[in-house]
C-alpha positions, 0 to 999 in steps of 0.5 A: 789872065783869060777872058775877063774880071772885074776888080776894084780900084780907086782913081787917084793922082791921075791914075788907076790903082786896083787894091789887088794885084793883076796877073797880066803881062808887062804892057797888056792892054785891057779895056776898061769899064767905069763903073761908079759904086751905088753908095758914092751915086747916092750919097747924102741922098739917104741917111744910111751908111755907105755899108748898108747902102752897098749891102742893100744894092748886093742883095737887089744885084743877088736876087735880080740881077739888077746892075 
């Protein structure tokens, strides 16, 4: 792997564990950027779910570039 990507991962049992494999190295070293999803900040705030939330926030991302 070269230059960057983003993935998704889910932190669970003290660690993190990324739902698709990673081409890196045994023992690379990576920076992390923590980035908590818009549904999980905002949840029980709205009454919509968890899905049209993060649809909702994709298209404003999409259209805006709002992060």
């Amino acid at each position: 792997m070269s230059g960057s990507e983003t993935i998704e991962c889910i932190y669970e049992g003290g660690v993190l564990k990324p739902f698709e494999k990673i081409k890196l190295k045994e023992n690379a070293r990576v920076r992390v950027i923590i980035k908590e999803s818009v549904a999980e900040k905002t949840f029980g705030i709205l009454k919509v779910s968890e899905a049209e939330i993060e649809k909702a926030f994709g298209e404003l991302e999409d259209e805006w570039a709002f992060y």
